[in-house]
MIVEX-748192 format. One record per residue (C-alpha): x, z, y; residue in three letters. Coordinates in steps of 0.1 Angstrom, whole numbers, always signed. Layout:
// residues N
      px      pz      py    aa
       X       Z       Y   ALA
...
***
This chain:
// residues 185
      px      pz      py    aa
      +0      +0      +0   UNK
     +12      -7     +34   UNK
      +7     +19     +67   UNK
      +5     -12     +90   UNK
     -20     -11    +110   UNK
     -46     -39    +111   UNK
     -69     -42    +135   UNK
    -102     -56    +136   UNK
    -123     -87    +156   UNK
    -121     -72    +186   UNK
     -87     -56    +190   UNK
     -73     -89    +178   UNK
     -92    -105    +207   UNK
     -86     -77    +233   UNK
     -51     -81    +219   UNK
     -49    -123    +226   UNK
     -68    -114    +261   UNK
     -39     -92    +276   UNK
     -14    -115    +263   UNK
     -27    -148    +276   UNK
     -16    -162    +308   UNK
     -56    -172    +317   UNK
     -62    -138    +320   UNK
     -50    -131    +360   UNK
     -67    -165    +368   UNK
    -101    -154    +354   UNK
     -99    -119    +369   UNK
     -87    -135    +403   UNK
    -118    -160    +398   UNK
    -144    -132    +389   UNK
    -136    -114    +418   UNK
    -140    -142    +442   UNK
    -174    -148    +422   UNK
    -187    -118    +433   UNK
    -177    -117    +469   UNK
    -189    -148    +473   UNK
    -226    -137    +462   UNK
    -220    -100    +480   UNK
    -218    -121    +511   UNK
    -243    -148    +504   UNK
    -274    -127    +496   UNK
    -301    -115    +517   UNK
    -297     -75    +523   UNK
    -317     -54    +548   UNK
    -304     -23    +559   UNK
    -344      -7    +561   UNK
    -366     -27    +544   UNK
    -402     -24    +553   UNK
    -420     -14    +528   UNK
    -464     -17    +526   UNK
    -480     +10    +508   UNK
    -514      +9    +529   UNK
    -536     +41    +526   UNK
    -573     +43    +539   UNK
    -585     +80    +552   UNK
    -621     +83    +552   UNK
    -630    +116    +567   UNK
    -669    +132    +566   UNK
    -680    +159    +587   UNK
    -704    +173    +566   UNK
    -714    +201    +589   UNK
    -732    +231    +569   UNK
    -724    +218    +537   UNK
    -705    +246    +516   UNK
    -672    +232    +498   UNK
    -689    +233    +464   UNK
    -719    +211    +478   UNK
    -702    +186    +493   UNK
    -678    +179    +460   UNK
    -711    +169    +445   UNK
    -732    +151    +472   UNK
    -702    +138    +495   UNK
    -667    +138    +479   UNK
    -675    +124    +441   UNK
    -699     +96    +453   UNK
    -678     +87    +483   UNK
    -647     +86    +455   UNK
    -671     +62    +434   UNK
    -673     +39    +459   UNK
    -642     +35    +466   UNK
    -623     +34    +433   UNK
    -651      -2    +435   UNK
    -627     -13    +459   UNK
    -602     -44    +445   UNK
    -564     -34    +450   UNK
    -572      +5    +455   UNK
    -541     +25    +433   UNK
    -554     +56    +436   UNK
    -576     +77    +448   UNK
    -571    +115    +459   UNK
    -597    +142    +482   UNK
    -594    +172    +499   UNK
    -627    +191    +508   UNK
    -630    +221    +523   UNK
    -667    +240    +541   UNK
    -676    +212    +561   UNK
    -651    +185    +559   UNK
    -645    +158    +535   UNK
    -613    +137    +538   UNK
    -607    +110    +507   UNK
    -578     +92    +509   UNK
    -575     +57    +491   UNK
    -538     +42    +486   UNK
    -537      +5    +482   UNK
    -512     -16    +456   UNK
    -476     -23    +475   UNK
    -481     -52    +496   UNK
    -515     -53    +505   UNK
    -524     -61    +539   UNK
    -531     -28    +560   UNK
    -559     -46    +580   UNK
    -573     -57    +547   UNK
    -575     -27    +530   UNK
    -591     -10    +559   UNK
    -617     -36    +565   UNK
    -628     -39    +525   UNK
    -630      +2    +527   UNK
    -653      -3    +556   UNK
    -673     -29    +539   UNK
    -678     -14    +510   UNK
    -687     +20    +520   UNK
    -712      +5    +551   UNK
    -726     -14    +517   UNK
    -728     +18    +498   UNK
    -740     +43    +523   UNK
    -773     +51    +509   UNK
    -756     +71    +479   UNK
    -744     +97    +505   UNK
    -763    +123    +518   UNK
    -788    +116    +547   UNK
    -780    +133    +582   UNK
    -743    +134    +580   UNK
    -723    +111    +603   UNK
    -712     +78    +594   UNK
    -676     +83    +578   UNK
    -646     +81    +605   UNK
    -622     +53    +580   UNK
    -585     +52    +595   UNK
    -560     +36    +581   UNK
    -521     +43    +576   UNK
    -488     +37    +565   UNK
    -463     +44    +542   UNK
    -443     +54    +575   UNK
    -469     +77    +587   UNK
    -467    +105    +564   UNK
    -447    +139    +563   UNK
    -412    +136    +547   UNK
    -411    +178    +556   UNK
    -436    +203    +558   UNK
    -423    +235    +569   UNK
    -447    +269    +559   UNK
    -442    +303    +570   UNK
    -446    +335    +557   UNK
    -436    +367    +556   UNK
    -418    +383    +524   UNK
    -440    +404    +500   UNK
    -421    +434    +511   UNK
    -418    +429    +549   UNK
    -459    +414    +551   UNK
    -467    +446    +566   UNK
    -441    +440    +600   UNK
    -456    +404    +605   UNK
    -493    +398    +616   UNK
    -510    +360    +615   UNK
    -502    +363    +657   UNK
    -469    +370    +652   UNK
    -463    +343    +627   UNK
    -481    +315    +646   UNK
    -461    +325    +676   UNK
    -427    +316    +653   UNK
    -443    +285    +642   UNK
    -454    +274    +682   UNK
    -415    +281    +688   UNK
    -404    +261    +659   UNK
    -423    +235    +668   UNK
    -414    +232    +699   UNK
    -376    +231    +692   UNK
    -382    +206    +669   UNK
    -401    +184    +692   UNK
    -372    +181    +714   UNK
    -353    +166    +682   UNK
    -347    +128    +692   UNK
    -366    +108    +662   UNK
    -391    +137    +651   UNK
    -425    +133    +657   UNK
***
């Protein structure tokens, strides 16, 4: 038996690579390859992207939280999950407030999307509630909400040194320092 080594497929060929004068002319030539594409295609430094989402807020004044789920939030959610291009759909309600918030597919038109809410829900009304105010619909952009939400609150074992007042009057501070920030809206 012999303790030469052999090696296989590849090490011969990895072996016949780093011997053979082609191999600094095909690095040179994929190098110049690739600067030649970094440089040739399109980049944007902040690309816009469209991710429209519809608010469609109710005032449903004297309707409790739990009565408004049933006769305003799930019907108004209804209609609008009917809407074509609607991703999702997500609601907050709250004693005398509805808000239901529809986010469109990436790409869609923002005008669009606000106008076929509009339609559809003007179409639909009669499966909401009489006497409550035609829905305010608004529309917005991927741009327009929070990237940081600050909360305060006092620890458990300091609660007792901080009132609601005194903790508001932090936040009306902090957001007034913050305003002065260039770039923060």
């Amino acid at each position: 038996m012999s303790d030469e080594f052999r090696p296989g497929i590849s090490g011969t060929l990895t072996r016949v690579f780093i011997n053979s004068p082609l191999t600094p002319l095909l690095l040179l030539a994929s190098i110049l390859v690739g600067l030649i594409a970094l440089r040739s295609l399109p980049r944007e430094e902040e690309p816009q992207i469209s991710v429209p989402m519809v608010d469609i807020m109710v005032s449903a004044n004297g309707y409790k939280a739990e009565d408004a789920i049933e006769l305003i939030t799930r019907p108004l959610e209804d209609i609008i999950k009917g809407v074509n291009g609607v991703e999702h759909v997500y609601s907050q309600t709250r004693d005398d407030n509805v808000v239901v918030t529809a986010r469109f597919y990436v790409g869609t038109p923002q005008d669009n999307a606000v106008l076929r809410i509009h339609d559809k829900i003007r179409a639909n009304i009669g499966e909401l509630p009489k006497g409550i105010p035609e829905p305010l619909i608004i529309g917005r952009g991927i741009d327009d909400v929070a990237i940081v939400v600050l909360t305060l609150s006092a620890k458990p074992e300091r609660a007792d040194r901080w009132t609601d007042n005194g903790l508001y009057q932090v936040a009306e501070e902090l957001q007034h320092d913050l305003t002065k920030v260039n770039d923060v809206g």
